[in-house]
N, C-alpha and C positions, 0 to 999 in steps of 0.2 A: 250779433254776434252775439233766438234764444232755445232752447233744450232742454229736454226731459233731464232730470237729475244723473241717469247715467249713460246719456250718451252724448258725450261729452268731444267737440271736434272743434277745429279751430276756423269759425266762421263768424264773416261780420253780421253785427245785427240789422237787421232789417226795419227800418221805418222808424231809429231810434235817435238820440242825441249820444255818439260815442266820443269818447275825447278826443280832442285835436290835440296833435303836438307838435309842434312847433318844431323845426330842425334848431339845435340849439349854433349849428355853426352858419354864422351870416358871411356869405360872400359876395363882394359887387363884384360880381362877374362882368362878361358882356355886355348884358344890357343893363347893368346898374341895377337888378331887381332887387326886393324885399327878399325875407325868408319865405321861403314857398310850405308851406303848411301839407305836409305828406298826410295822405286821408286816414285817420286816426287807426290807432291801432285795434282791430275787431277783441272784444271780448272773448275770452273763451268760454263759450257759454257753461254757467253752472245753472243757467234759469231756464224755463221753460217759459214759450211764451202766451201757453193757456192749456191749461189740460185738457185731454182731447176725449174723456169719456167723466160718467160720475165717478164720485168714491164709490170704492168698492161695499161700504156698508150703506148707500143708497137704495134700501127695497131687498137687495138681494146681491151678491157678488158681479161682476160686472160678466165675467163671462158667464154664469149661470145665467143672467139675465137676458146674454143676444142670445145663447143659445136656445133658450125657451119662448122669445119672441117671436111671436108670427109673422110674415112677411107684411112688411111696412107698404101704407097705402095713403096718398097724400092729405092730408086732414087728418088724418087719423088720430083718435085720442082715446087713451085708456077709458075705462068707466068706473074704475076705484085704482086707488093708491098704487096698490103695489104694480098693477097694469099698467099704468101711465106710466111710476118708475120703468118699466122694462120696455114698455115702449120708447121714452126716453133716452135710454140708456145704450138701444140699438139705435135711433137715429143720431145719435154725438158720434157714433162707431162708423157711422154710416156718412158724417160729415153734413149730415140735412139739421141744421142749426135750429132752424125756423121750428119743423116742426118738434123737436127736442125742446124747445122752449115752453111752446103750446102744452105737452104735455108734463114737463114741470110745472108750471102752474095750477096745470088741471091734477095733479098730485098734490099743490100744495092746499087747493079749496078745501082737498080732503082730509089735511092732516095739516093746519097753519101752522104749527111752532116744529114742522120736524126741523131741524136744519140742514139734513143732506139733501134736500129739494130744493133748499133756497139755493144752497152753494151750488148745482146742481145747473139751476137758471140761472145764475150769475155766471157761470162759465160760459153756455150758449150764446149770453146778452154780448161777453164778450169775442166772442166767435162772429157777434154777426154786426161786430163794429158799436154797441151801442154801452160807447162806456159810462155813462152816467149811471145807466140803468143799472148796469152790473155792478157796479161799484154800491147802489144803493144794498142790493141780495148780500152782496158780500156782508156788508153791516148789517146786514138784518141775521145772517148768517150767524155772525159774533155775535149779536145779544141774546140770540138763543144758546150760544155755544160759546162762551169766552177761551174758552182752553184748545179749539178746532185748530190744530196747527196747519191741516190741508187750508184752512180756509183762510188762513191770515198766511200762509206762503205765498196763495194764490192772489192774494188782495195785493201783497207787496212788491209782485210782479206786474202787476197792472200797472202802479204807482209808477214805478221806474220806469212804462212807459210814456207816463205821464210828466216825467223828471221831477216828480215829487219826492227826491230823493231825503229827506228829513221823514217824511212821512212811512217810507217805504221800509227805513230801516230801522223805526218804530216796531214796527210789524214783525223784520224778521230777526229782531233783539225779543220780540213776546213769545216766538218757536222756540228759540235755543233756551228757553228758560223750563221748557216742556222737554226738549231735544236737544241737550250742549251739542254732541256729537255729528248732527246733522251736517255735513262736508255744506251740499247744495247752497243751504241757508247762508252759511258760515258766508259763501261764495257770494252769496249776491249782498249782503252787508256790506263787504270789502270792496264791493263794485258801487255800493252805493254812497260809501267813504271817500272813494278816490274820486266821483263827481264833483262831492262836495269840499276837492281840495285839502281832505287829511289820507294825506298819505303815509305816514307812519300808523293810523291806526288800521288803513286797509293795509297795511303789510302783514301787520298780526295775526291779521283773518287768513291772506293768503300763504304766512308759515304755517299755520295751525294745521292747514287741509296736505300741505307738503309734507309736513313731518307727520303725521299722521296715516297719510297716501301719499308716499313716496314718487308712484308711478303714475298721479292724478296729474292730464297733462293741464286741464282748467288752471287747476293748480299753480304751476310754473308758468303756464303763459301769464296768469292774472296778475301774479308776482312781479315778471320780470318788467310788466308793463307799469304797474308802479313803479317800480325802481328807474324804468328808463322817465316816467313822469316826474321823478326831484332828481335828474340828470345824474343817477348814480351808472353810470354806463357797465361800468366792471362787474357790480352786483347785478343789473340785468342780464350780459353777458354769461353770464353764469347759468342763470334759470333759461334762457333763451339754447344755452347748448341741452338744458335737461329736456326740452322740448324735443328737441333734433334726433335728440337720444331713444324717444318714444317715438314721435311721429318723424322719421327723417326725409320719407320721400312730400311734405308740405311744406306748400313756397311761404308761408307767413312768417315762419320765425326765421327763416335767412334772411328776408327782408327788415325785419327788425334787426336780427341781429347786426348784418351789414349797415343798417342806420348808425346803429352804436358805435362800431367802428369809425364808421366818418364821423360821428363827432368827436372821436379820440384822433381823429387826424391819423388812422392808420390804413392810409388808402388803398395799399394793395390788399389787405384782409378785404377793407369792405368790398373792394369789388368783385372779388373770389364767390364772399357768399350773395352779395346782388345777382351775379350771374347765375347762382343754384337757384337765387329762387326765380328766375326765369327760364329755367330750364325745367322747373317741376310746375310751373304754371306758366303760358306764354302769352296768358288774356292779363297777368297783375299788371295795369298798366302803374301801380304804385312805383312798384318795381323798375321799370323804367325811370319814372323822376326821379328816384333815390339816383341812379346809376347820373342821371343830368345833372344833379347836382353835385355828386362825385367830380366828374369831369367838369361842371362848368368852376369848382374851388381849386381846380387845378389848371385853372384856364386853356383845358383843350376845349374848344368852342364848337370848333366843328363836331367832334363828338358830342356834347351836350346838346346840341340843334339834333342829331340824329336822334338821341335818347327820348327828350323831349315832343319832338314829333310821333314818335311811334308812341307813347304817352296819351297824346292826345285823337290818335288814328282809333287809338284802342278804346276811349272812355272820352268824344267830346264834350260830354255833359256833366263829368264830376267836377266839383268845385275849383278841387285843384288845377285840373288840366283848361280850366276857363280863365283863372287866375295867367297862368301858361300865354295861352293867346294872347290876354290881354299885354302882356310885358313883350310878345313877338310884334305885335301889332305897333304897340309903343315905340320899340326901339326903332322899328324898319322906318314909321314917321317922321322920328329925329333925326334918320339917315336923310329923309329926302327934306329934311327944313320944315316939315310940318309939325310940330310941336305939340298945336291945341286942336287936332285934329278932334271931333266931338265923340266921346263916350271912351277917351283915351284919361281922361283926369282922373 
């Protein structure tokens, strides 16, 4: 729930640590369950999760560069600087990681201390899973370059995939000090505020990018998910309708919203907009649990069994819906007297 600075959509991240939140309303229901932990609410992304070509002052502009590159052939490596940059610079465009790497390098023999070679391979290294290595360019990046804001954005999106969230937002507090204005930055600061459990100060970040860009929907989602994180329901409510307002036909923020709701105990709203957002998505199996756990706080049970299961038809393997079974599994053994059935504790 990561993306280029301006395009900007409301999707979960991918292979990351996002927040879990907790439903704050506990019901023992039928089966006596726990709170069931709805799968966190996606970021909206204000990050990217690797840039996908060099800077553009790498050798030469990035499209002057593919377009004057000769067709790529595998091994292929410049035989001075600027060549490699352009060969480079068409294979990152081109998605061939590997040999973008190879020729960064074989640019940097030729020119050690440039720094848009390093940052350059350090993108690649991360393109092709080897985050150590990248992480290492990236700092080698900065000590030729302390002031490189590409390259300490790029560093502190890495970090945040690493949940080095102190470290990360190091980094993108050294941008805004080159770039106040920078929305993106501003963004992932506040995402990396809210991991680390200060949520008044990632509210800051994500008023600053609202009142500033009004219509930035990152903005309001990132907002309102803080605010639904210190259980201010009303003030999320609020950013969660400016969501609707831009993107209306997206099941995400009815489903949050409709969260909200049910923990203000206002059941017919939540269920209103639970249903929209299964109507504008019919795979969020999220959406379902919200809808189960609606009905199981109001002990219609057969409904909540309905909810529920289609929850788990849809997504066997998310967290949530295994937590799911395990409390169906549970209870059906207490009905027949089995109790300690094993892998039920």
């Amino acid at each position: 729930m990561a993306l280029t600075n301006d395009n900007r959509k409301l999707t979960p991240k991918s292979g990351s640590n996002m927040r879990s939140l907790v439903l704050a309303v506990v019901a023992l229901g039928w089966w006596q369950c726990a709170t069931i932990s709805i799968a966190p609410p996606a970021y909206a992304a204000t990050q990217q999760a690797a840039p996908s070509a060099t800077p553009a002052s790498a050798g030469a502009p990035a499209a002057q560069a593919a377009a004057t590159a000769p067709p790529l052939l595998p091994g292929q490596v410049g035989a001075n600087y600027d060549e490699a940059i352009r060969y480079a610079t068409a294979a990152m465009q081109r998605k061939m990681y590997q040999m973008a790497a190879d020729n960064f390098r074989a640019a940097i023999k030729h020119k050690p201390d440039a720094p848009d070679a390093h940052l350059g391979l350090a993108i690649a290294l991360q393109e092709l899973n080897l985050t150590e290595d990248a992480l290492a360019e990236y700092f080698e990046t900065l000590r030729l370059n302390p002031t490189y804001p590409d390259a300490r954005q790029s560093l502190g999106l890495l970090l945040m995939k690493k949940d080095s969230w102190d470290e990360a937002a190091g980094q993108f507090l050294q941008v805004l000090k080159y770039e106040p204005n920078d929305l993106s930055t501003r963004g992932n600061l506040g995402i990396c505020y809210e991991e680390k459990g200060q949520y008044d100060t990632a509210i800051e970040q994500f008023k600053y990018i609202v009142s500033t860009a009004p219509d930035n929907v990152a903005g309001h989602y990132n907002l309102a998910t803080a605010y639904e994180m210190k259980s201010d329901w009303d003030a999320a409510l609020g950013e969660y309708k400016q969501v609707i307002r831009l993107m209306p036909q997206t099941s995400e923020p009815y489903l949050r919203l409709g969260l909200c709701l049910l923990n203000k105990r206002d059941y017919k709203s939540a269920e209103a907009f639970l249903r929209t957002s299964v109507k504008w998505d019919t795979s969020n199996y999220r959406a379902y649990i919200g809808l189960g756990r609606l009905y199981e706080v109001q002990k219609k049970d057969k409904d909540a069994t309905e909810m529920y299961k289609k929850a788990i038809a849809l997504n066997p393997k998310a967290p949530e819906c295994k937590l799911l079974v395990h409390n169906m599994m549970k209870h059906r053994a207490e009905q027949l007297g089995l109790p300690n059935i094993p892998g039920l504790q």
